[in-house]
N, CA, C and O of each residue as an XYZ file, in Angstrom:
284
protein
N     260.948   -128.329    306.879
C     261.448   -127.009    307.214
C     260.475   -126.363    308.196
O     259.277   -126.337    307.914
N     260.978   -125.785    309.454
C     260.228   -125.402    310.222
C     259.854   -123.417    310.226
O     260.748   -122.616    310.496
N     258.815   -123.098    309.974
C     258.257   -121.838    310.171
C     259.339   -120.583    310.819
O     259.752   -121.030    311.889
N     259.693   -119.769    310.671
C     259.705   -118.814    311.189
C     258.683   -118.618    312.022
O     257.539   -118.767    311.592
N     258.909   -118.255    313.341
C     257.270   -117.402    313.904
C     257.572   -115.419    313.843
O     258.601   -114.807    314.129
N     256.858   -115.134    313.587
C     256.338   -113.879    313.181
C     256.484   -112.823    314.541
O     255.613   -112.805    315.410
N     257.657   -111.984    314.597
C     257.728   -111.263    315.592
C     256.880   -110.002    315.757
O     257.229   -109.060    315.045
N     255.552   -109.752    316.777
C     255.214   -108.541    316.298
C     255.630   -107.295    317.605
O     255.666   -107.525    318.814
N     255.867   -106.170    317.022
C     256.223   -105.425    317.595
C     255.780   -104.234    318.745
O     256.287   -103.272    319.321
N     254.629   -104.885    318.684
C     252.982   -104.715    319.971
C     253.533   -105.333    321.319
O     253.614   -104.622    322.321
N     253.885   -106.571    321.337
C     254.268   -107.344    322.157
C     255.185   -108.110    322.744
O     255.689   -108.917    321.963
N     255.633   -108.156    323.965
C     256.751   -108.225    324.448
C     257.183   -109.592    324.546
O     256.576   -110.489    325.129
N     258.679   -109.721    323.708
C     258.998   -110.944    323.421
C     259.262   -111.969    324.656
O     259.657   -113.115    324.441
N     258.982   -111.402    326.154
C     259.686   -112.340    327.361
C     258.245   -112.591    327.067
O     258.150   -113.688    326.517
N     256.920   -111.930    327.235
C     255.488   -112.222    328.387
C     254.635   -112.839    327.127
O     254.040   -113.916    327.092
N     254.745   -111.895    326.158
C     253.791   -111.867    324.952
C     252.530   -111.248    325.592
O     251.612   -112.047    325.405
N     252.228   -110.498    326.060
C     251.534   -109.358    326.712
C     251.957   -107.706    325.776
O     253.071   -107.367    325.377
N     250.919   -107.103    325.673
C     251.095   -105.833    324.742
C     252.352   -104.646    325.921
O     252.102   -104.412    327.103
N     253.290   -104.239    325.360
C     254.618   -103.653    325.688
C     253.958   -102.076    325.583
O     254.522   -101.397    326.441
N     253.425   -101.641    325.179
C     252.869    -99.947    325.424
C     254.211    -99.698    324.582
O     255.122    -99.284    325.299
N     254.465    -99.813    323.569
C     255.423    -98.970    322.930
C     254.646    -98.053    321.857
O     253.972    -98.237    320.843
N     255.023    -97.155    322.493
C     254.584    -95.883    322.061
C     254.779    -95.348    320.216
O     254.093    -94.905    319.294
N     256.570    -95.869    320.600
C     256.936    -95.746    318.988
C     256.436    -96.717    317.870
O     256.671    -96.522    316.678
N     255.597    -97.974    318.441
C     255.223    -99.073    317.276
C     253.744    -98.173    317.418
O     253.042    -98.027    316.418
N     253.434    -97.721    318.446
C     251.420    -97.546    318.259
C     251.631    -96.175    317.052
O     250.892    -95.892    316.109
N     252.767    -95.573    317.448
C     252.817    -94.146    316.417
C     252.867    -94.987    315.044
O     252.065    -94.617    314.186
N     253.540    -95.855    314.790
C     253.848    -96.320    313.623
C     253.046    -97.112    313.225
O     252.924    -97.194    312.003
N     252.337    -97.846    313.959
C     250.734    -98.465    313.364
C     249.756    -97.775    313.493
O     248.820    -98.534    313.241
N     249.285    -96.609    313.775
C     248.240    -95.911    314.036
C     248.448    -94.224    313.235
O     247.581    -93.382    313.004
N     250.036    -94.183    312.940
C     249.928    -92.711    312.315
C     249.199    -91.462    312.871
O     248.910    -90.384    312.352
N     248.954    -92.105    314.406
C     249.109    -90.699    315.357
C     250.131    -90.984    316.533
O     250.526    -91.935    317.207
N     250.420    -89.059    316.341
C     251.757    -88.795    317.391
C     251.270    -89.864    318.853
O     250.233    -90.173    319.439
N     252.336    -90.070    318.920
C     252.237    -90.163    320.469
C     253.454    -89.403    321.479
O     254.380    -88.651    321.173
N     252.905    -90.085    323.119
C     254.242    -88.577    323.632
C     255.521    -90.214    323.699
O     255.507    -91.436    323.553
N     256.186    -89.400    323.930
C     257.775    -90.488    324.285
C     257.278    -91.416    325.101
O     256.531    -91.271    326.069
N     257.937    -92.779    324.454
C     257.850    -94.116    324.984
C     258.196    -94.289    326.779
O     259.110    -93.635    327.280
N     257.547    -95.013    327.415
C     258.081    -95.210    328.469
C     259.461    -95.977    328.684
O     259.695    -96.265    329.858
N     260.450    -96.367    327.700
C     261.160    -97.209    327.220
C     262.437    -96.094    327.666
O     263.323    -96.121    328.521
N     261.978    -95.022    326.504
C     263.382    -93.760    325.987
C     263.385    -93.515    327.414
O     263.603    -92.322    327.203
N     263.335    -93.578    328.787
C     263.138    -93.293    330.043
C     264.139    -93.832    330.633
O     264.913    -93.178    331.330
N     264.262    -95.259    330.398
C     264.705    -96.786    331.453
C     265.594    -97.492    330.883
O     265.430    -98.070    329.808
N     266.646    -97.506    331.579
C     267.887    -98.534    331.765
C     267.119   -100.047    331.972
O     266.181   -100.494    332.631
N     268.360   -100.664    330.749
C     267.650   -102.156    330.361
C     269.294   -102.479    330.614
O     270.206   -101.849    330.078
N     269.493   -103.857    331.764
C     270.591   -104.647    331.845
C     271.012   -105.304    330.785
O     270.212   -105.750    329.963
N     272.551   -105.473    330.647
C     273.167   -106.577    329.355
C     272.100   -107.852    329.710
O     271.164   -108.098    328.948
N     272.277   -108.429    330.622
C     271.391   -109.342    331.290
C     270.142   -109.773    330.946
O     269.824   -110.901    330.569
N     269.273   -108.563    331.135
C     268.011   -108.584    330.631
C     267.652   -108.316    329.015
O     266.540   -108.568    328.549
N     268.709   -107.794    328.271
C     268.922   -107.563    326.936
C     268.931   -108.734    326.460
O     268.389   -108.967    325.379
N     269.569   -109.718    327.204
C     270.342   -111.301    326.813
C     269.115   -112.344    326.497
O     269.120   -113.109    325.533
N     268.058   -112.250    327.471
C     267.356   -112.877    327.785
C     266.024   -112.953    326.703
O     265.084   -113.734    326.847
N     266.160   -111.996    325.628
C     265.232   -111.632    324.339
C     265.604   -112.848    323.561
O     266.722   -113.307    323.323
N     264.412   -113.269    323.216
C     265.030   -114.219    321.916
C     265.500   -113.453    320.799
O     264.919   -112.439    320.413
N     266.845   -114.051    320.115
C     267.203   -113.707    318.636
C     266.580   -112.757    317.720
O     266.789   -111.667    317.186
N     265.547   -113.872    317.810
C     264.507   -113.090    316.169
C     263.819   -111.533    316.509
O     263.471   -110.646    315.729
N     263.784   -111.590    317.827
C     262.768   -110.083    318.079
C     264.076   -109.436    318.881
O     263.624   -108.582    319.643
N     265.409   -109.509    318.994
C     265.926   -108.678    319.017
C     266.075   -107.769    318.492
O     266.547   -107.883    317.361
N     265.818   -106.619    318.915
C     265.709   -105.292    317.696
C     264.255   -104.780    316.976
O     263.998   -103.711    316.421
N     263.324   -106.101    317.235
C     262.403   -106.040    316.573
C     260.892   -105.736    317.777
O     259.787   -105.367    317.381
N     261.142   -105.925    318.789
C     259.980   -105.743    319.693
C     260.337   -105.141    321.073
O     261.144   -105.839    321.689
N     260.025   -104.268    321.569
C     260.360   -104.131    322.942
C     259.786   -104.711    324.095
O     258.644   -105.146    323.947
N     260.448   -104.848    325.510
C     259.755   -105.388    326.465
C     258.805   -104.421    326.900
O     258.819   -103.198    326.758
N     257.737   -105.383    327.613
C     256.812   -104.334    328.587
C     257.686   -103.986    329.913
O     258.682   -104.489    330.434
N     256.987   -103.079    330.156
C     257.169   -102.427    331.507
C     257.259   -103.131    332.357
O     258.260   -102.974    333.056
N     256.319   -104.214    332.727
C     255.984   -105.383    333.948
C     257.817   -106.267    333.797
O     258.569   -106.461    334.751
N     258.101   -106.648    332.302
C     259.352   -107.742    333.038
C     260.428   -106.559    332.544
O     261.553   -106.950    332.237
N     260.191   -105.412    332.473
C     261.654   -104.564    332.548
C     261.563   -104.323    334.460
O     262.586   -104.300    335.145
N     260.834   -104.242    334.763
C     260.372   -103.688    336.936
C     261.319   -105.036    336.997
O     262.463   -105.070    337.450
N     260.732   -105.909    336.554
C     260.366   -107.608    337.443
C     262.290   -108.008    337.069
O     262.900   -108.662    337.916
N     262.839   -107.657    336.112
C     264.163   -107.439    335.981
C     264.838   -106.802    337.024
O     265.772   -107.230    337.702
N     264.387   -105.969    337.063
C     265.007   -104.312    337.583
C     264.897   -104.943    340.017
O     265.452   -104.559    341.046
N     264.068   -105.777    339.721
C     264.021   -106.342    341.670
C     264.935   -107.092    341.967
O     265.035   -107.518    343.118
């Protein structure tokens, strides 16, 4: 039986590079932060598609492959 791997919600499931989500640092750190750079930016069906399964819902992208999408 093969592992689950462990989605964490720091890091962005395309790069695996830390995603600046604002709403996971509020929620691991239990200080405010201001609004995500996320609640901002239009994300394509496309680029939605391209998340693996397991961290759908569960991690957001960084900024770098939402741009690198967005060219």
């Amino acid at each position: 039986m093969s592992a689950i791997p462990s989605i964490d919600p720091l890091l962005c499931p395309l790069c695996g590079q830390a995603n600046q989500c604002a709403m996971e640092v509020e929620l691991a750190s239990g200080i405010q932060q201001p609004p995500c750079w996320c609640a901002q930016t239009s994300f394509t069906a496309e680029l939605l598609a391209r998340i693996p399964e397991p961290a759908r819902g569960n991690a957001c992208l960084c900024a770098a492959c939402a741009r690198a999408a967005a060219a």
